[in-house]
N, C-alpha and C positions, 0 to 999 in steps of 0.2 A: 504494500500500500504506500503510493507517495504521500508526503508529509509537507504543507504550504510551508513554509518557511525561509524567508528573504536571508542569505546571509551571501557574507564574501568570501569566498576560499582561493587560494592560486591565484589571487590578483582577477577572479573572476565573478560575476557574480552570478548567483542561482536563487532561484524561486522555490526550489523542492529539495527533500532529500528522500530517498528510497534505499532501503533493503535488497534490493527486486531487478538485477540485471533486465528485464524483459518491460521494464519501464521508466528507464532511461532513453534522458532528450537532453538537450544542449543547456536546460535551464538544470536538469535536474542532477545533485550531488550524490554519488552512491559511498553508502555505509557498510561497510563491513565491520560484521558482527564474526560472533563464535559461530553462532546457528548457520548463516551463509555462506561463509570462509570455502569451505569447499566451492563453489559454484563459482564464487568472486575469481577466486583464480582461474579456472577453466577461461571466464569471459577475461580476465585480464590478459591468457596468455595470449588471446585472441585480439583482443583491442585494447595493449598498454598503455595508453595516453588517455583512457578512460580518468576522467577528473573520481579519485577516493580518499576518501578518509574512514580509519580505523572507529571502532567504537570509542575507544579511549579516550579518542580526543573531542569527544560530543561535551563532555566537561567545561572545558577550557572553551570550546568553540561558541557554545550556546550563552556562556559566560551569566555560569551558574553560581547564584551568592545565597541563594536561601537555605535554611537549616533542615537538610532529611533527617527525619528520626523510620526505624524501619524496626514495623514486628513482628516475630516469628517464634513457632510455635507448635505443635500438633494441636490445642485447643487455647483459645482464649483471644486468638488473634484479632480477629474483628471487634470484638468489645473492649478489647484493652487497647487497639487503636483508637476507636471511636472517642473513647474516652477522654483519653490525651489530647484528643481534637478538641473534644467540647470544652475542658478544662480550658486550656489556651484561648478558644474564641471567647468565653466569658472572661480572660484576664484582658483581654481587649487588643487580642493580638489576629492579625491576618491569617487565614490557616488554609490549607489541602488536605484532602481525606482520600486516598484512594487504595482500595480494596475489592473484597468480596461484594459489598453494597455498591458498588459505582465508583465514581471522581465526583468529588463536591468541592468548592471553593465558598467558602463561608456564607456553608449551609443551604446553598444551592445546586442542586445536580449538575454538572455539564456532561457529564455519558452517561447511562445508563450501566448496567454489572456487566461483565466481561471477564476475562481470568482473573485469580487473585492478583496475582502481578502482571501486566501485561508484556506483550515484545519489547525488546529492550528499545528498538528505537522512539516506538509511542509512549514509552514510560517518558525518553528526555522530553517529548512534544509538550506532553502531558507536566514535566516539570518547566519547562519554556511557557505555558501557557499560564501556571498557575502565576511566574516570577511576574511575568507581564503586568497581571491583574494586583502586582502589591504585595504578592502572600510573602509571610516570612518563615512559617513551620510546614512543610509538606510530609504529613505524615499519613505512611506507607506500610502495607501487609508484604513481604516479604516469603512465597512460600517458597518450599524445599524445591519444587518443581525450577522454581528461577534460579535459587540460586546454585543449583548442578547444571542448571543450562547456560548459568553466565547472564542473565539478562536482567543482573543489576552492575553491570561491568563495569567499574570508575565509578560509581555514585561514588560523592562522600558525605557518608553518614554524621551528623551531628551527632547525632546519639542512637544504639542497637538495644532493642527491647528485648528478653527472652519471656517465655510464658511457660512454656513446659515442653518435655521431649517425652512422648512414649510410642506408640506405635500407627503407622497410616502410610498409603503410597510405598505398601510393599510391591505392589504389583510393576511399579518403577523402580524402586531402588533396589528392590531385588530381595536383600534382607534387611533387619533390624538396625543392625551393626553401622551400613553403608545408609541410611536415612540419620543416625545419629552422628555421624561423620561431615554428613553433608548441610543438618541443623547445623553443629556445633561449630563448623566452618567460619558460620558467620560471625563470632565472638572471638576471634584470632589476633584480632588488630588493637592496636593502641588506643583507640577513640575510646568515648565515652558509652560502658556498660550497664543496663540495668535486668538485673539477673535475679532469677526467683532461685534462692540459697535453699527451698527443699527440695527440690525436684534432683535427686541424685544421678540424670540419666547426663545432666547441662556440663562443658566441660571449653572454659573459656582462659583466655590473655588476663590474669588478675590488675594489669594495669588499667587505672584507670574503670575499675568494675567497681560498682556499688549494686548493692542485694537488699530483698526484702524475703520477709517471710512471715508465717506463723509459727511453725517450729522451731528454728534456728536463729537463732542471733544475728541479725543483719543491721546495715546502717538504718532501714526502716524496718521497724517491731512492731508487730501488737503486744503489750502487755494482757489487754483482755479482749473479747471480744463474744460476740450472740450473731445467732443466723437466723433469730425468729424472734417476732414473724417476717422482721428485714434484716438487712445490717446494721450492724453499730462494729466499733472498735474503739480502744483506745491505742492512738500510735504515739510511737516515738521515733525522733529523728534526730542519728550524729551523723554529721558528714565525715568525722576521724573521731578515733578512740580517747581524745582528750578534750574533741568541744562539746562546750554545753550542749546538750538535751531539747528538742523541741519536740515538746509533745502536742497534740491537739486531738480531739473526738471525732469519730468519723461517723456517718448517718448515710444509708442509701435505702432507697426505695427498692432496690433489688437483691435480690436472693439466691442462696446457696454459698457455701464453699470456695466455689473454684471463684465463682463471683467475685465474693472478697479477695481472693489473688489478684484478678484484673485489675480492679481497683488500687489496690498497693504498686502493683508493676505502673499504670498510669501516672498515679501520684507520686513516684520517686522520679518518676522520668522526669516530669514536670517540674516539681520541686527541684532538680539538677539542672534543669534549662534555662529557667528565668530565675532563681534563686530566689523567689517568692516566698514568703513565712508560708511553715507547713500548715497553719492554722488557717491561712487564707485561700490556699489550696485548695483544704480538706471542706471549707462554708460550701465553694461550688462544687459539690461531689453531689450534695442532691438535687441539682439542675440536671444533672445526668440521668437519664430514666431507662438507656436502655438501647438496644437493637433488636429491629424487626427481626422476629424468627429466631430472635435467642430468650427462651424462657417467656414464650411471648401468650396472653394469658386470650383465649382462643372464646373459651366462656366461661360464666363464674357462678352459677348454681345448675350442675354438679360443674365443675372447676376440670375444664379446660386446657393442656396449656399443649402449646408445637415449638418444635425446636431441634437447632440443626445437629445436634450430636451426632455424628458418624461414628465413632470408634470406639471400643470398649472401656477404656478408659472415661469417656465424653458419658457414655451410658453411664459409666460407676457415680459421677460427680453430681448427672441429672436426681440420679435416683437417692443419692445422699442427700438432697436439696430437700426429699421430701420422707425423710425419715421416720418410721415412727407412723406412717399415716397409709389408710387401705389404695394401691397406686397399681393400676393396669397399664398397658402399652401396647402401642401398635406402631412395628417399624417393617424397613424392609433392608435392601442393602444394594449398594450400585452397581452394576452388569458391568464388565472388562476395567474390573477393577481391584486393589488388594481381596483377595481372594482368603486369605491368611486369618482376618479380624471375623470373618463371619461366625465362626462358631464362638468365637468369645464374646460376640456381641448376643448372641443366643443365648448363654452363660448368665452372663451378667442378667440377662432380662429375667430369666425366671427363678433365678435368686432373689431379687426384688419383688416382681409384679406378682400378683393376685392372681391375674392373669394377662396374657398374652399373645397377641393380634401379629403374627407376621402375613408379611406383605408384599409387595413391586415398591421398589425406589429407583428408579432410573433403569433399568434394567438393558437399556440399550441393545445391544447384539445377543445378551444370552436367551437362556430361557428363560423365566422368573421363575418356577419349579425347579430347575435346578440350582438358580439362587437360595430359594427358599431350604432344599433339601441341605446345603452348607451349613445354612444356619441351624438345622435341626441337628444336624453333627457335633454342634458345642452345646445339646440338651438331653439329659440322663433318662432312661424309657419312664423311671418313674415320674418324671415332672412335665410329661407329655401331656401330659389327662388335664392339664391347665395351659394349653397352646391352641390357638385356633387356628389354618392354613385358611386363608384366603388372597388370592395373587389381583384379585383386583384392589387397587387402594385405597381409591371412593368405597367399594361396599366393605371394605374392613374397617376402616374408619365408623362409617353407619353402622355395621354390624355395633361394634365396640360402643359407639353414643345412646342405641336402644339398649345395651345392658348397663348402661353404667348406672350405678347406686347415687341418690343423692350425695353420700358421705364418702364417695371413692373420687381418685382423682385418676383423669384419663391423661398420658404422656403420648403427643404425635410426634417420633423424633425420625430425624435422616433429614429432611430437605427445607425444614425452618422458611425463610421469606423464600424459597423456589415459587415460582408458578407456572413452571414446565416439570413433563414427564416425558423423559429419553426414553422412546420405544423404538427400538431400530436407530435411523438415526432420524426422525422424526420428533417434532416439539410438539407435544399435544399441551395445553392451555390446564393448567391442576394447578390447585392452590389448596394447602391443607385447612386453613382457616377458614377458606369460605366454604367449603365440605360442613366445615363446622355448624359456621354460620346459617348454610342453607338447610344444613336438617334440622338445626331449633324454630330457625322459622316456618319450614314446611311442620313441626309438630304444635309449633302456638295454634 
């Protein structure tokens, strides 16, 4: 795809710059990337006086000043982006948000969702577009996909967020080992670190790292803290082992566990960028309310809720969120994809749930039955008798809403704010929440 963009290079000027041998013209700049390299050569040995420049030099050329902060993570990434954005724009500062939800520029869409990380050359577009508009923070979701394909190539990070490392995108990386490789990659360098100190899988440059936790002793602490019926904490904050203490109370409208991690990973981020009192930080944390299709509350008599947990892990934190309390589920799992997490996500679910609605999540090229049969692989014959197979997702969903009990809570997890369903390679129009939505009011 060519990319509008006026610049001078070689004493020449151009209009565009392209990725794309096959659409270049006299105006237009070609970029060689990691992903093209092969191709670029073939056409250069073909047409050497071809006007290029490497990725590396998009940095320097685009004459890039604003501060990337970038977060990664197998869970927590988008909320603990988000987060960081909203904080910042309420400290009264210019911001980019671009992720799983889209590109926003303070608080306005300009794309719609697309990959979590885009190509690396629309990523500089996308940061050339935000500098233009003012912004001074562009913060960024980061996933493993980009950064083993290189297409965060020369950013340079202001500050790298970690969230957690446990398992997902085996069906890429191959194994365990080689996703935690290629997380941990991103915490190598010198710049500035904010690292969640429990998560024992994380393994970073101690330079320049500052940690949060709830276990472990980090520059940011809770001394105490509650997950009901919201957050609260009490934090404290040294920047070094000898300065004073700043403590301040923390309050969120949002829930669970892993929740409160996002939170602390935002909030230290923050609090290291503008160096803001942790107190004034922590007042706007209940401006924050949230992201569509994380913990997103669908209806509230019987109680509702959808949300994007993919992985076994993401199921363990959902279902600690509601501990203690009677909690069914209805998931499925993504067609030509980690193949590995299906039966632990089976696992996990009827160790929780009540019971148990598996279903089609994207299912793309497989069959959704043999999906399905994966996931019945991580569930013991005895705890079968509380699973129900249904491969359509609309009628498991309504199966599941006609049974639920007043005093039970129904969890729809896999596809959170999605509102396509990969069938083949087909986008059929699904939205879990309005499933929701349309069977309460077809029963009022």
């Amino acid at each position: 795809m060519r990319h509008f963009y006026p610049i001078t290079h070689y004493n020449r000027s151009f209009t565009h710059l392209s990725e794309d041998t096959r659409e270049l013209d006299n105006c237009t700049l070609l970029v060689q990337t990691p992903s093209n390299a092969p191709f670029v050569q073939v056409y250069l040995a073909k047409e050497p006086t071809t006007p290029t420049i490497h990725a590396l030099e998009l940095y320097k050329l685009l004459k890039l000043s604003l501060q990337i902060v970038g977060v990664t993570g197998t869970n927590g990434k988008t909320t603990t982006a988000s987060c960081i954005y909203s904080l910042l724009l309420d400290l009264g500062h210019s911001c980019a948000l671009l992720g799983t939800r889209g590109f926003f520029i303070n608080d306005k869409r300009v794309k719609e969702k697309g990959l979590t990380t885009p190509t690396l050359l629309e990523l500089y577009m996308d940061l050339a577009t935000a500098q233009a508009e003012g912004v001074a923070y562009f913060i960024m979701e980061a996933s493993s996909h980009a950064i083993a394909q290189e297409r965060i190539l020369g950013l340079e990070f202001g500050a790298r967020v970690h969230t957690n490392i446990t398992s997902d995108h085996l069906d890429y990386h191959k194994d365990l080992k080689t996703y935690q490789a290629v997380k941990n990659s991103f915490f190598q360098g010198e710049g500035l670190k904010v690292i969640n100190r429990d998560d024992p899988m994380v393994r970073f440059n101690p330079i320049n790292a500052y940690g949060y936790g709830l276990e472990h002793k980090s520059h940011l602490s809770t001394d105490a803290y509650s997950l009901h019926p919201s957050l609260s904490a009490h934090l404290s904050f040294k920047l070094t082992p000898k300065a004073p203490a700043e403590n301040s109370l923390l309050h969120s409208p949002l829930i669970g566990r892993h929740n409160l991690y996002n939170l602390l990973g935002a909030v230290l981020c923050v609090r290291l960028l503008t160096d803001k009192p942790l107190e004034d930080i922590c007042a706007l944390v209940p401006n924050f309310l949230g992201v569509k299709g994380r913990l997103e509350v669908a209806h509230t008599n019987p109680l509702v809720v959808v949300d994007f947990a993919h992985t076994a892990d993401g199921f363990t934190q959902i279902f600690n969120s509601f501990s203690g309390q009677k909690v069914k589920v209805v998931f499925g799992a993504g067609g030509n994809r980690d193949k590995s997490k299906r039966p632990l996500m089976g696992q996990v679910a009827v160790t929780h749930a009540l019971k148990t609605y598996i279903t089609s999540d994207n299912p793309r090229h497989e069959d959704p039955l043999d999906i399905i049969k994966d996931i019945l692989g991580g569930i013991a014959e005895n705890k079968r008798s509380s699973v129900v197979v249904e491969a359509n997702r609309q009628r498991a969903i309504e199966r599941a809403l006609s049974e639920l009990q007043t005093d039970e809570i129904l969890l729809i997890l896999g596809k959170g704010d999605e509102n396509m369903q990969i069938i083949g390679s087909t986008l059929h129009p699904f939205d879990d929440c309005q499933v929701v939505q349309a069977f309460y009011k077809d029963k009022a």
